[in-house]
Biotite code that builds the C-alpha atoms (Angstrom):
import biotite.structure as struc

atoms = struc.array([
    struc.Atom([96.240, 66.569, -24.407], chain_id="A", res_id=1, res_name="UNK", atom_name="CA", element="C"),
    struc.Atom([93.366, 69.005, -23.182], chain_id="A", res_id=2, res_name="UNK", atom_name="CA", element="C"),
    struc.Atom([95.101, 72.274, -22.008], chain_id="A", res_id=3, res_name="UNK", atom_name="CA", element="C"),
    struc.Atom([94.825, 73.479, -18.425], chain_id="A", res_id=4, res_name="UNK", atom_name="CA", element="C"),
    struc.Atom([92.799, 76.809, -17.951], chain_id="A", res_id=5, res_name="UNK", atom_name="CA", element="C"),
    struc.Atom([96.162, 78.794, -17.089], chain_id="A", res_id=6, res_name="UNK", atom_name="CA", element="C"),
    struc.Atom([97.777, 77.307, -20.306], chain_id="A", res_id=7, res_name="UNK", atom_name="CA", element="C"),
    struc.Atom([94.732, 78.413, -22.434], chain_id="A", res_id=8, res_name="UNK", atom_name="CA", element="C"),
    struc.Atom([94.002, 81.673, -20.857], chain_id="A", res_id=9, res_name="UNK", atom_name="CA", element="C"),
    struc.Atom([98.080, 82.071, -21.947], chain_id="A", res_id=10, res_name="UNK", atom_name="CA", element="C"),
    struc.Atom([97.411, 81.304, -25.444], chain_id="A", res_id=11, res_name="UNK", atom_name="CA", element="C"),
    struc.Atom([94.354, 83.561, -25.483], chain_id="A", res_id=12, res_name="UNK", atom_name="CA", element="C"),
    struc.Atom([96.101, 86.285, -23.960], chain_id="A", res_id=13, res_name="UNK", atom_name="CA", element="C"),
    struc.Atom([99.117, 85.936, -26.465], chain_id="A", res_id=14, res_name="UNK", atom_name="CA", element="C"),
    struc.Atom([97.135, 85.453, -29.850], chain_id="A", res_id=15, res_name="UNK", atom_name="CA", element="C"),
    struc.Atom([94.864, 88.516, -28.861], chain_id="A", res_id=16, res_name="UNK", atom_name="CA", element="C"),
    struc.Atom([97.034, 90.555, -27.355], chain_id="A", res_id=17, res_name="UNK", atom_name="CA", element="C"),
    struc.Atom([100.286, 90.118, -29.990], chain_id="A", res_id=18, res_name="UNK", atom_name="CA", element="C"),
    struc.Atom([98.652, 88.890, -33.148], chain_id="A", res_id=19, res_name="UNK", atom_name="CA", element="C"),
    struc.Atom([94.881, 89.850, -33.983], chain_id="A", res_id=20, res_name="UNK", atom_name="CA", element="C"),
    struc.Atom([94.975, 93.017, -32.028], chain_id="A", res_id=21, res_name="UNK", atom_name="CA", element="C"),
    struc.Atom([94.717, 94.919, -35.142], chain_id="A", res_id=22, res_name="UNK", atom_name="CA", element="C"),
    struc.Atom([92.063, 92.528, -36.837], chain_id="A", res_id=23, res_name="UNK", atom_name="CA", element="C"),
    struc.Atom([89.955, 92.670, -33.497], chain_id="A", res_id=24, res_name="UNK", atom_name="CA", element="C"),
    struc.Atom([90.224, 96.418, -33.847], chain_id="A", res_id=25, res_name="UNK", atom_name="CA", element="C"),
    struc.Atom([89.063, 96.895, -37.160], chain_id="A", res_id=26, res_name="UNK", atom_name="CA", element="C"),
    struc.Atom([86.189, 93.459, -37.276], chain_id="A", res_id=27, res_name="UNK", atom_name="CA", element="C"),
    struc.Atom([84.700, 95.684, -33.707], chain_id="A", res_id=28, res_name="UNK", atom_name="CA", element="C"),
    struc.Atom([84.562, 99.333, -35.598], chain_id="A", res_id=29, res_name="UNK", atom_name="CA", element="C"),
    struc.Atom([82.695, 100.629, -38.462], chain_id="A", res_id=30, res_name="UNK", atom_name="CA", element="C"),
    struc.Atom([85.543, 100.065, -40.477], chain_id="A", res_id=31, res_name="UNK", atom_name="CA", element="C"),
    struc.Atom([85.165, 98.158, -43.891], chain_id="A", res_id=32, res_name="UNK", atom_name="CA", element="C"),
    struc.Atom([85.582, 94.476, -43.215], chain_id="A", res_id=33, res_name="UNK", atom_name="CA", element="C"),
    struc.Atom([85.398, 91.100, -45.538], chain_id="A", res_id=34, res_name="UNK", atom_name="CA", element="C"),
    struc.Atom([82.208, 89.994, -46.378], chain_id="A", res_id=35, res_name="UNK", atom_name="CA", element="C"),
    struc.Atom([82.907, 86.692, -43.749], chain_id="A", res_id=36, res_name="UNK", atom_name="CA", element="C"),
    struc.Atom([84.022, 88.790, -41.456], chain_id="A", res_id=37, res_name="UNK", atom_name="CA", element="C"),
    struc.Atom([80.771, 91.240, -41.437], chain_id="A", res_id=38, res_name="UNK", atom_name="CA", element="C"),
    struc.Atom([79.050, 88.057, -40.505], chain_id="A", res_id=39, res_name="UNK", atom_name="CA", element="C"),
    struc.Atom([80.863, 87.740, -37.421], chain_id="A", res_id=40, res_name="UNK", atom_name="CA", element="C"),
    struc.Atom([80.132, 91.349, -37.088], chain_id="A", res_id=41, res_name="UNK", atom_name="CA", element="C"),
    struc.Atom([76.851, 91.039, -37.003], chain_id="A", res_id=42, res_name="UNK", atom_name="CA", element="C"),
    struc.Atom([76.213, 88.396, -35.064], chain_id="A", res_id=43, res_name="UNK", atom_name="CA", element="C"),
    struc.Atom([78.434, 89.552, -32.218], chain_id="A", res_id=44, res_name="UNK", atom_name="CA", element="C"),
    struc.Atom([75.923, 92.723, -32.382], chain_id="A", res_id=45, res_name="UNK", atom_name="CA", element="C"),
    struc.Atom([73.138, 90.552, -32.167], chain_id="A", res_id=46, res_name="UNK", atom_name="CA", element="C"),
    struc.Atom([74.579, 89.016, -29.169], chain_id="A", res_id=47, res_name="UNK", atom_name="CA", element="C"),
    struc.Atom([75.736, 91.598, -27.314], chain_id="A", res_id=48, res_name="UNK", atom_name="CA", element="C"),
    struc.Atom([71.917, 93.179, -27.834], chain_id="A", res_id=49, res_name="UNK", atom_name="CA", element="C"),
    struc.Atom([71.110, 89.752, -26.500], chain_id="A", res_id=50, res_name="UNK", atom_name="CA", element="C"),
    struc.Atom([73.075, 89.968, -23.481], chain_id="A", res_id=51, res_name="UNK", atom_name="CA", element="C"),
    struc.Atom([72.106, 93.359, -22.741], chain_id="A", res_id=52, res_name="UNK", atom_name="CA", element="C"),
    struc.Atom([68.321, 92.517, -22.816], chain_id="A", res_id=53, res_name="UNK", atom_name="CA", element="C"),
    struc.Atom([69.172, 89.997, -20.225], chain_id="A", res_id=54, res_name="UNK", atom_name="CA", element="C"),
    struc.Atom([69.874, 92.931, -17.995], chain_id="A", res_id=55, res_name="UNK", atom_name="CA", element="C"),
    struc.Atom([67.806, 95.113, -16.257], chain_id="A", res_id=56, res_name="UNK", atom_name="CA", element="C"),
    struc.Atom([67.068, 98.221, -18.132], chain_id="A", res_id=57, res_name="UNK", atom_name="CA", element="C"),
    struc.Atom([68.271, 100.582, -15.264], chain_id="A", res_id=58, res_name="UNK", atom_name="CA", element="C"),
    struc.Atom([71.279, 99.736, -13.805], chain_id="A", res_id=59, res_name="UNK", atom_name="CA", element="C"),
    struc.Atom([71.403, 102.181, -11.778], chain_id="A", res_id=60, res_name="UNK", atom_name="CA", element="C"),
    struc.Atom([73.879, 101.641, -8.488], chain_id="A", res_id=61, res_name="UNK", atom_name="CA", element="C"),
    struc.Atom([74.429, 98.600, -9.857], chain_id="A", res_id=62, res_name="UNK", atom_name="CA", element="C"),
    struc.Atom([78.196, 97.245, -10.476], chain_id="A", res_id=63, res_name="UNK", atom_name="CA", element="C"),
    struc.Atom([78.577, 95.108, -13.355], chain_id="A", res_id=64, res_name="UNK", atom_name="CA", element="C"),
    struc.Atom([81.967, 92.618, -14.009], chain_id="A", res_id=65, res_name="UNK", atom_name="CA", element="C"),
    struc.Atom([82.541, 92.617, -17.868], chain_id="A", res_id=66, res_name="UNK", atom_name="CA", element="C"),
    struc.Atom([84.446, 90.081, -18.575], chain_id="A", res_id=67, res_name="UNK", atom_name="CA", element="C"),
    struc.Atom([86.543, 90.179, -21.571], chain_id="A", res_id=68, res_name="UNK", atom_name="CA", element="C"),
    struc.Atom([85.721, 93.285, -22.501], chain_id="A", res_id=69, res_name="UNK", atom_name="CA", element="C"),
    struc.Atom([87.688, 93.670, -25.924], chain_id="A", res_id=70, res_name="UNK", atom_name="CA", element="C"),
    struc.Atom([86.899, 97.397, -26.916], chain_id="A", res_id=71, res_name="UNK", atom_name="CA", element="C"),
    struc.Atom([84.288, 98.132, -24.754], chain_id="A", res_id=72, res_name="UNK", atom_name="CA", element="C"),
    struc.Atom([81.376, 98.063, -26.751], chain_id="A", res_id=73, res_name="UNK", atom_name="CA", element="C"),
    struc.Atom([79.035, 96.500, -24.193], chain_id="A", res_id=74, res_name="UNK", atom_name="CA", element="C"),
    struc.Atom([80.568, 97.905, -21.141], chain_id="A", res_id=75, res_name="UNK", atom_name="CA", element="C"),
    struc.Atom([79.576, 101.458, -23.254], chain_id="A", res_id=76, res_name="UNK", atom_name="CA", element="C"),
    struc.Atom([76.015, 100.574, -23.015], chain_id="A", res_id=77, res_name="UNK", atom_name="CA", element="C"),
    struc.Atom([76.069, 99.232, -19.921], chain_id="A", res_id=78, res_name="UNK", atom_name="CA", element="C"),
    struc.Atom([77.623, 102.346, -17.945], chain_id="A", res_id=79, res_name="UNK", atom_name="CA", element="C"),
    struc.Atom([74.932, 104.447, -20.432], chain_id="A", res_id=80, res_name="UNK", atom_name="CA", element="C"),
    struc.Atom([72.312, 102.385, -18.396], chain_id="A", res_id=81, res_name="UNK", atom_name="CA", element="C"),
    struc.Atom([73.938, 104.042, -15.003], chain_id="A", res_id=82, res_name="UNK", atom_name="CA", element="C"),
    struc.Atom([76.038, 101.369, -13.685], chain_id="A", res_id=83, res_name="UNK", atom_name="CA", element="C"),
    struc.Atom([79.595, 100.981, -12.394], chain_id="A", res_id=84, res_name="UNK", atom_name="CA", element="C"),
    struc.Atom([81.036, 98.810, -14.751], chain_id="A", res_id=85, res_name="UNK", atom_name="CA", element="C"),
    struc.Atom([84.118, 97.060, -14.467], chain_id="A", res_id=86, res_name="UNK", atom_name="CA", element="C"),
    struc.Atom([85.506, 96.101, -17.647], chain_id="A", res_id=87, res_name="UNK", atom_name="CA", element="C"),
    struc.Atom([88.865, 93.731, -18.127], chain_id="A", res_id=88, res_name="UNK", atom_name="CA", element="C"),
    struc.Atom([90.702, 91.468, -21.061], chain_id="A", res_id=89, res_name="UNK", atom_name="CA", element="C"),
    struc.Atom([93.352, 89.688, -20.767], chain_id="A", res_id=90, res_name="UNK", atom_name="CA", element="C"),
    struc.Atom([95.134, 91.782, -23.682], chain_id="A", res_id=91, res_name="UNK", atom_name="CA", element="C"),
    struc.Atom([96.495, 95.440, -22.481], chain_id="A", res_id=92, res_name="UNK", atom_name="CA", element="C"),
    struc.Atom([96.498, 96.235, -26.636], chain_id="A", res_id=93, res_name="UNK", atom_name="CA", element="C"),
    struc.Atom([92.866, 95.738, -26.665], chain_id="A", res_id=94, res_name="UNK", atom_name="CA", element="C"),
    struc.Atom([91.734, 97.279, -23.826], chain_id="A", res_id=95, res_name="UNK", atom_name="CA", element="C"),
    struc.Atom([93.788, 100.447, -24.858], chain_id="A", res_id=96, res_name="UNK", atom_name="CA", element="C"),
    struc.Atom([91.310, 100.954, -28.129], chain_id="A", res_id=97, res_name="UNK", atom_name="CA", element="C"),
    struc.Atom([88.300, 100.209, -25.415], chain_id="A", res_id=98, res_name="UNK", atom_name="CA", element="C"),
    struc.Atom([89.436, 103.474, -23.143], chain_id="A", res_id=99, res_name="UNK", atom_name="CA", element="C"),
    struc.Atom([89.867, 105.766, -26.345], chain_id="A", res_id=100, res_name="UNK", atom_name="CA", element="C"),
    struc.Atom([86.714, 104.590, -28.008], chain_id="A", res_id=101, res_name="UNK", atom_name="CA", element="C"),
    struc.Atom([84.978, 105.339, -24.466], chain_id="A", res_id=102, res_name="UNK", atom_name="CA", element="C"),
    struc.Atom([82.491, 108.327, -25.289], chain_id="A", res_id=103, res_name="UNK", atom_name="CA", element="C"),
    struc.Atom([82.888, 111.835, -22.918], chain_id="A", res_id=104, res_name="UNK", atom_name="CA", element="C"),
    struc.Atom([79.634, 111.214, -21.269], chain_id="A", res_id=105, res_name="UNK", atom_name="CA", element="C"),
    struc.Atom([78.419, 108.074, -19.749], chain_id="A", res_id=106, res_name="UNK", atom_name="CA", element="C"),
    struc.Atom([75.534, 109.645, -17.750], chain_id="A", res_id=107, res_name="UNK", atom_name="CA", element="C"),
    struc.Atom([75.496, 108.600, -14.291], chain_id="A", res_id=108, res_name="UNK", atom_name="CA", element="C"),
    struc.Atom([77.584, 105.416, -15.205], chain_id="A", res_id=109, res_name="UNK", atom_name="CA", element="C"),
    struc.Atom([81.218, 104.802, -15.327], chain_id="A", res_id=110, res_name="UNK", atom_name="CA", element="C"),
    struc.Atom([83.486, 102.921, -16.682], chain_id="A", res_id=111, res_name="UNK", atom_name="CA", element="C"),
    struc.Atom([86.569, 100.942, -14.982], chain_id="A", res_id=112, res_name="UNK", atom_name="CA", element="C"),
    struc.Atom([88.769, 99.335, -17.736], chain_id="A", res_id=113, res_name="UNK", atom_name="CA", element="C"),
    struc.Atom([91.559, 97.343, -17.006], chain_id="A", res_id=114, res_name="UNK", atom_name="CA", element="C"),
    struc.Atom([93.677, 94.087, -18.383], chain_id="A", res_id=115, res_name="UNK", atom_name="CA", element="C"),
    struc.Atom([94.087, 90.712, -16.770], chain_id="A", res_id=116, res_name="UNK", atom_name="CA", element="C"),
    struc.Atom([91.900, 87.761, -15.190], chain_id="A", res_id=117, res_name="UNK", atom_name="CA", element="C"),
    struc.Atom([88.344, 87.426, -15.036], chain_id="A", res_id=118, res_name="UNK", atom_name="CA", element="C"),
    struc.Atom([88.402, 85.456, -12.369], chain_id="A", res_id=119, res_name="UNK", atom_name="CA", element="C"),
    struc.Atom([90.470, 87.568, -10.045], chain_id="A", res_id=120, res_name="UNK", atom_name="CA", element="C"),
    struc.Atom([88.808, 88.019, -6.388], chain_id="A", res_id=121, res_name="UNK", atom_name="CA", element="C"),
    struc.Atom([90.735, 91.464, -6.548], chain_id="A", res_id=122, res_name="UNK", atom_name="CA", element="C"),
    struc.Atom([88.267, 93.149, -8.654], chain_id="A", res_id=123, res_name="UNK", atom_name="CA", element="C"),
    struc.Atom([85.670, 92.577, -6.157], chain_id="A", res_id=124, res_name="UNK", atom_name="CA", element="C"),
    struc.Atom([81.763, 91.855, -5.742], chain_id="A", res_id=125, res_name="UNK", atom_name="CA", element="C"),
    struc.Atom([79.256, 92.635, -8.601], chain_id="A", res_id=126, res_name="UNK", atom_name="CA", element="C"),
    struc.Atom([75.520, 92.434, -9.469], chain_id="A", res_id=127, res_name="UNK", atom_name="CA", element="C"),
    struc.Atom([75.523, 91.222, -12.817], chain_id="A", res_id=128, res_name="UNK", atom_name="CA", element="C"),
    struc.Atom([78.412, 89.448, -14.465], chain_id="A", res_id=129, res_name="UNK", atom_name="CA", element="C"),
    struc.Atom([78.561, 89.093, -18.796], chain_id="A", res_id=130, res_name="UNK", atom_name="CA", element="C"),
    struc.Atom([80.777, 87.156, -20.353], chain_id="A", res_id=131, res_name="UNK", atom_name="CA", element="C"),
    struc.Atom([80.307, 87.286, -23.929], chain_id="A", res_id=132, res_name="UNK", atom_name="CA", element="C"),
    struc.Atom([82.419, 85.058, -25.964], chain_id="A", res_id=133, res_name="UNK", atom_name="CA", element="C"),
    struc.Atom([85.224, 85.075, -23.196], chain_id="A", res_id=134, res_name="UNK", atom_name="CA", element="C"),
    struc.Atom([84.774, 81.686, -22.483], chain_id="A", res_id=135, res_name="UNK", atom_name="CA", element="C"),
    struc.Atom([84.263, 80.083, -25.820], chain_id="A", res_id=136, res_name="UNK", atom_name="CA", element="C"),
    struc.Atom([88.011, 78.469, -26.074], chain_id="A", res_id=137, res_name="UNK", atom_name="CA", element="C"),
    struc.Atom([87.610, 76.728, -22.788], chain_id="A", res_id=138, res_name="UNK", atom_name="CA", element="C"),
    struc.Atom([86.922, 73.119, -21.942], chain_id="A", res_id=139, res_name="UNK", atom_name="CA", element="C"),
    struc.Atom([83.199, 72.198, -20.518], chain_id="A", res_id=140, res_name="UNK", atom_name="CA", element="C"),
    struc.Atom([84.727, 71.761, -17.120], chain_id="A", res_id=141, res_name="UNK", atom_name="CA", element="C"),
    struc.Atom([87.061, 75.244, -17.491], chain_id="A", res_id=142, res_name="UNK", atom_name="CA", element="C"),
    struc.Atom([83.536, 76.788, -18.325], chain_id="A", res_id=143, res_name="UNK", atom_name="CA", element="C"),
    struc.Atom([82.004, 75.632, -14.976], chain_id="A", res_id=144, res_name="UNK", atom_name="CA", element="C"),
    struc.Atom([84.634, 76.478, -13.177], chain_id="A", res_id=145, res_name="UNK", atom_name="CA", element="C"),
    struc.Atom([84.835, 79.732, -14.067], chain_id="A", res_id=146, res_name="UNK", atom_name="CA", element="C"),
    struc.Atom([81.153, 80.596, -13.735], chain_id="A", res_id=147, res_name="UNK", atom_name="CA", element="C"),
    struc.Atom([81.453, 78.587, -10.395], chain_id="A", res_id=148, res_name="UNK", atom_name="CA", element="C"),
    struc.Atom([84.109, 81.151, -9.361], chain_id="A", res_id=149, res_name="UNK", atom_name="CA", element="C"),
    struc.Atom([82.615, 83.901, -10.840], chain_id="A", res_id=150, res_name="UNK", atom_name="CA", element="C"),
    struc.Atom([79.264, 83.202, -8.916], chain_id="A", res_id=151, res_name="UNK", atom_name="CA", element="C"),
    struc.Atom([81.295, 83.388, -5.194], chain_id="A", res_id=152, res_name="UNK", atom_name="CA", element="C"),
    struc.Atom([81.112, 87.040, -5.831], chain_id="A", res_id=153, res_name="UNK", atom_name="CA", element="C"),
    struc.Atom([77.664, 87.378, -7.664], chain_id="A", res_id=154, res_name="UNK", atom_name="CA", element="C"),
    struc.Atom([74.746, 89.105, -6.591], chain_id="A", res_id=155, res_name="UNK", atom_name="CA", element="C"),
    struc.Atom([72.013, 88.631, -9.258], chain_id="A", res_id=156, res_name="UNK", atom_name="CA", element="C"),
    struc.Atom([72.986, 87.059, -12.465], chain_id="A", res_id=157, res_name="UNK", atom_name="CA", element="C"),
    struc.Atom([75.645, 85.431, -14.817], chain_id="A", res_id=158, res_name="UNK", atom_name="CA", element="C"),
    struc.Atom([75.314, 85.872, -18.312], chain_id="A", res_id=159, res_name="UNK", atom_name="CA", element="C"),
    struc.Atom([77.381, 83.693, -20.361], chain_id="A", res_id=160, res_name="UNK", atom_name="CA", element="C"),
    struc.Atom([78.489, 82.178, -24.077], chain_id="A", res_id=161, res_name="UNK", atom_name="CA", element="C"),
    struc.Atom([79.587, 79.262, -24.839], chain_id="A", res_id=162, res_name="UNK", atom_name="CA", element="C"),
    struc.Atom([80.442, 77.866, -28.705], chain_id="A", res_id=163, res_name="UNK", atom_name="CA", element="C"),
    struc.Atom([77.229, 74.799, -28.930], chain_id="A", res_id=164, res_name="UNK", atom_name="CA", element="C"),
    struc.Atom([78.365, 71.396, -30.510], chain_id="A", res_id=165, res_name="UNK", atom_name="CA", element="C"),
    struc.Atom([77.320, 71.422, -33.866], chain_id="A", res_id=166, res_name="UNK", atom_name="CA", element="C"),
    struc.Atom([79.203, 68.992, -37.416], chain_id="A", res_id=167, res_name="UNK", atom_name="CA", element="C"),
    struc.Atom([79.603, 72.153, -38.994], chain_id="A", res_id=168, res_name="UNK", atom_name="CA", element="C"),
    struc.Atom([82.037, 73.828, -35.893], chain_id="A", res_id=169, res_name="UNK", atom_name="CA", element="C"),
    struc.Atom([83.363, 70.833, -35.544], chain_id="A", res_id=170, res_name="UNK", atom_name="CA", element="C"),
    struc.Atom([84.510, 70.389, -38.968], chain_id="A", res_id=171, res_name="UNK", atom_name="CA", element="C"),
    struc.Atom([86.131, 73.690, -38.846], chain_id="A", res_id=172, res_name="UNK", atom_name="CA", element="C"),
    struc.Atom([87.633, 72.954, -35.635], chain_id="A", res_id=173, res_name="UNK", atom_name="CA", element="C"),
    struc.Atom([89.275, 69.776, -37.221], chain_id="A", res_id=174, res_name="UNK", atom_name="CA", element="C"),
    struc.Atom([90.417, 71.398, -40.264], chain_id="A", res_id=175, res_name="UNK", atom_name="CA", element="C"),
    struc.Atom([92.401, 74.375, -38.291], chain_id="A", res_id=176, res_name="UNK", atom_name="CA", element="C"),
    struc.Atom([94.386, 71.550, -36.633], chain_id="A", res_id=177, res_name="UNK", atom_name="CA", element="C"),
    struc.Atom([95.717, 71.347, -39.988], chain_id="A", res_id=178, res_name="UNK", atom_name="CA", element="C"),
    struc.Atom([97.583, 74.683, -39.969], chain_id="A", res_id=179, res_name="UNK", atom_name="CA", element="C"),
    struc.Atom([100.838, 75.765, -37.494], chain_id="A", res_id=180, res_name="UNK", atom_name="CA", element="C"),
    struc.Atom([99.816, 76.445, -34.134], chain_id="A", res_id=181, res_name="UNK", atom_name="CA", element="C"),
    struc.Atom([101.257, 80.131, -34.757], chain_id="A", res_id=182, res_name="UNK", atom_name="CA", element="C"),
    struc.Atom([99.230, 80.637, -37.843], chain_id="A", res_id=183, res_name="UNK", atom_name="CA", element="C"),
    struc.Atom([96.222, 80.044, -36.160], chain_id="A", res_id=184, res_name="UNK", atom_name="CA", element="C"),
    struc.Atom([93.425, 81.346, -33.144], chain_id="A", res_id=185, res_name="UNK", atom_name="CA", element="C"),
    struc.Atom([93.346, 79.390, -30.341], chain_id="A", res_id=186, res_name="UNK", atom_name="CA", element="C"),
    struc.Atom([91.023, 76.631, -31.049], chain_id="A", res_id=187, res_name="UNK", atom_name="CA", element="C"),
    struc.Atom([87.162, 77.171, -30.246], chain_id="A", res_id=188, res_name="UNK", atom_name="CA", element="C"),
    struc.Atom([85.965, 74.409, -27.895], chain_id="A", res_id=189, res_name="UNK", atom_name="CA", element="C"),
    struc.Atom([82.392, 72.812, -28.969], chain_id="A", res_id=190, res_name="UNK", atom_name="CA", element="C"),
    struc.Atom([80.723, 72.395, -25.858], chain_id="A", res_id=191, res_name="UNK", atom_name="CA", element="C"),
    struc.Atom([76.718, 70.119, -25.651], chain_id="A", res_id=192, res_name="UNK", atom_name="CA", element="C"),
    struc.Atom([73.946, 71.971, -24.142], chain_id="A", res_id=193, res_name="UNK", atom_name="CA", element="C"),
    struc.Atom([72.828, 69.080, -22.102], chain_id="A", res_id=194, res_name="UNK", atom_name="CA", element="C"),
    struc.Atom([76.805, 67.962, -20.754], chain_id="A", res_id=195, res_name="UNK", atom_name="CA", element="C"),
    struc.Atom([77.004, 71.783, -19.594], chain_id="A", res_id=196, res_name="UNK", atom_name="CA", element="C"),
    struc.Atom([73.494, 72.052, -17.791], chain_id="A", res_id=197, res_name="UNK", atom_name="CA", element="C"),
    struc.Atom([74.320, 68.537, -15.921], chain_id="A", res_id=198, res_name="UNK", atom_name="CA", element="C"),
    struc.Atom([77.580, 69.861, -15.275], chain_id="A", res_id=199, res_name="UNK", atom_name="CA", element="C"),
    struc.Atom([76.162, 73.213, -13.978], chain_id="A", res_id=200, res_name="UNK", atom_name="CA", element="C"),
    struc.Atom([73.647, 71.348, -11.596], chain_id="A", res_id=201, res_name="UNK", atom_name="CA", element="C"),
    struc.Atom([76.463, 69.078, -10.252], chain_id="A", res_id=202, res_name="UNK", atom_name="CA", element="C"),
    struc.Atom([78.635, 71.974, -9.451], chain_id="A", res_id=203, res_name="UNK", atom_name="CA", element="C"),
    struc.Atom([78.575, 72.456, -5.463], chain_id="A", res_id=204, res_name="UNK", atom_name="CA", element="C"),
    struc.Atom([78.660, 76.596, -5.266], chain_id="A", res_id=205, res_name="UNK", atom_name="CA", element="C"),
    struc.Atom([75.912, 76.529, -8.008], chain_id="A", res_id=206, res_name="UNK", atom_name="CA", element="C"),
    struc.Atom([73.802, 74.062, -5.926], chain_id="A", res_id=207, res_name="UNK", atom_name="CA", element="C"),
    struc.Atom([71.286, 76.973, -5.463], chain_id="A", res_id=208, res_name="UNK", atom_name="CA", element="C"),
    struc.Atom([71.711, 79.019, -8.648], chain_id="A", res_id=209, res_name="UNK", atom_name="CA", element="C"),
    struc.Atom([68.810, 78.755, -11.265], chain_id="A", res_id=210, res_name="UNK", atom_name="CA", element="C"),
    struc.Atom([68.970, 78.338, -15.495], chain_id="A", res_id=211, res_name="UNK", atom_name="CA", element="C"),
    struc.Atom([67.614, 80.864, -16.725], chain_id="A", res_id=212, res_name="UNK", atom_name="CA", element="C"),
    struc.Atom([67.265, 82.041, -20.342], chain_id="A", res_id=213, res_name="UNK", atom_name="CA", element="C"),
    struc.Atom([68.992, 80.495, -23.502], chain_id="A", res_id=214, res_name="UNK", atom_name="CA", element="C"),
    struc.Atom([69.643, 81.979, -27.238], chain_id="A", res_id=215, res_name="UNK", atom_name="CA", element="C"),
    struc.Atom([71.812, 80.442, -29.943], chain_id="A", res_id=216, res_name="UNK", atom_name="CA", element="C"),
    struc.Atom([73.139, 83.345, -32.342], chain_id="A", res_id=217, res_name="UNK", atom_name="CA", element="C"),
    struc.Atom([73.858, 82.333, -36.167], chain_id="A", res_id=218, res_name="UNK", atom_name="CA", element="C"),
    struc.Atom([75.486, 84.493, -38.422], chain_id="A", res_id=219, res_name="UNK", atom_name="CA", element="C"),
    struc.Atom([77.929, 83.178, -41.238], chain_id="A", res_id=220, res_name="UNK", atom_name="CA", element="C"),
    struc.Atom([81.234, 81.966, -39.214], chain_id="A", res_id=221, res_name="UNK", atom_name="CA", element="C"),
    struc.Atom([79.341, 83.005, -36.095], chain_id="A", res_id=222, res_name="UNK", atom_name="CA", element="C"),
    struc.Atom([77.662, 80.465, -33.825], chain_id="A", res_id=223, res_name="UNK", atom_name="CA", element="C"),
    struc.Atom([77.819, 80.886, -29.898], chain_id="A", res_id=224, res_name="UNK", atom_name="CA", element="C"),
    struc.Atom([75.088, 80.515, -27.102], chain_id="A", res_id=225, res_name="UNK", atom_name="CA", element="C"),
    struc.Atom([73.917, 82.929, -24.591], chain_id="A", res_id=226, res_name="UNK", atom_name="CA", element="C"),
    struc.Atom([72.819, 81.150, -21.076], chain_id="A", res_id=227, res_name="UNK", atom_name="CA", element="C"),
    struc.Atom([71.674, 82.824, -18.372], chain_id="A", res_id=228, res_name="UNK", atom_name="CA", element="C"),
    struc.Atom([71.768, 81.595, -14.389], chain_id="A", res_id=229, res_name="UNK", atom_name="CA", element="C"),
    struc.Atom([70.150, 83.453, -11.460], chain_id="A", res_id=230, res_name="UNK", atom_name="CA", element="C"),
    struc.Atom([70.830, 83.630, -7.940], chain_id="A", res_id=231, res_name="UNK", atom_name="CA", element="C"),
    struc.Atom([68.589, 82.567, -5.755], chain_id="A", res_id=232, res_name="UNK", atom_name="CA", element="C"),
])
């Protein structure tokens, strides 16, 4: 049975937050990693330069919704760039390393951290929202809704990853139903290109949002998707 988003966001929140805190600490510094795991290093760099591209240069007086921060990394360069970043996870653990690995000086950005939902209406308006790899262990229809939800409070742009169907993830994604459900991440979700732009276009609040820009990042273990939609 497909989980709801409130029973996945659970899951995420626990296996992060409880069990990989450590892990996620250590894969995101300079810290000597496995050879697998400095291919998920570097293509999480690569995508987070991606993201950032996506962005205007000068973000000046801008406020920016990071969402699923981790340990800060791209909210760092973001508030570098002058903007008012606001930067949450769902684990407290995580986004504890994020505020001490948070540099002195910012420039004439700053930096908001704080743990819980993405989606909350509490955090407030923004220019630019980024989601990077926050959204890769939803459903299709999770996805939408979330961007859909996101969007309500969206000036400019959402920038986005999703994990792309491919044999390969899918194999992997079979094979780790094989192990305990407490031995393991919560499972990836494959999601088709095509299924998510129809899906997109069908959605009634993104009735006047463009598509924008698209990048799939491969490194070892690593495959995700950067998407891009613009407000009108």
């Amino acid at each position: 049975m497909a989980l709801s988003y409130l029973e996945r966001r659970g899951e995420i929140e626990t296996y992060f937050d409880r069990t990989a805190a450590d892990a996620w600490a250590r894969l995101t510094s300079d810290a000597p990693v496995s050879r697998i795991r400095r291919t998920v290093r570097a293509g999480r760099d690569r995508m987070r330069a991606t993201l950032l591209s996506w962005l205007p240069e000068d973000l000046s007086g801008l406020r920016v919704l990071d969402a699923g921060c981790g340990t800060g990394a791209l909210a760092i360069e973001a508030a570098r760039r002058g903007a008012e970043v606001v930067a949450i996870d769902l684990s407290p653990n995580l986004v504890a390393v994020a505020e001490e690995r948070m540099p002195a000086q910012l420039g004439t950005g700053r930096i908001t951290f704080c743990s819980g939902d993405m989606l909350d209406a509490k955090l407030g308006s923004f220019d630019h929202v980024v989601c990077m790899d926050s959204l890769i262990h939803y459903r299709c229809a999770d996805v939408v809704a979330s961007v859909s939800a996101l969007a309500r409070r969206t000036r400019a742009s959402i920038v986005f990853t999703f994990a792309p169907s491919t044999l390969p993830l899918a194999t992997m994604r079979a094979v780790g139903r094989l192990f305990p459900q407490g031995d393991r991440a919560p499972a990836i979700e494959p999601v088709a290109e095509k299924k998510l732009r129809r899906m997109l276009g069908d959605a009634g609040e993104l009735a006047h949002w463009q598509t924008g820009r698209t990048q799939r990042i491969e490194s070892g273990f690593y495959k995700s998707q950067a998407f891009e939609i613009v407000a009108p």
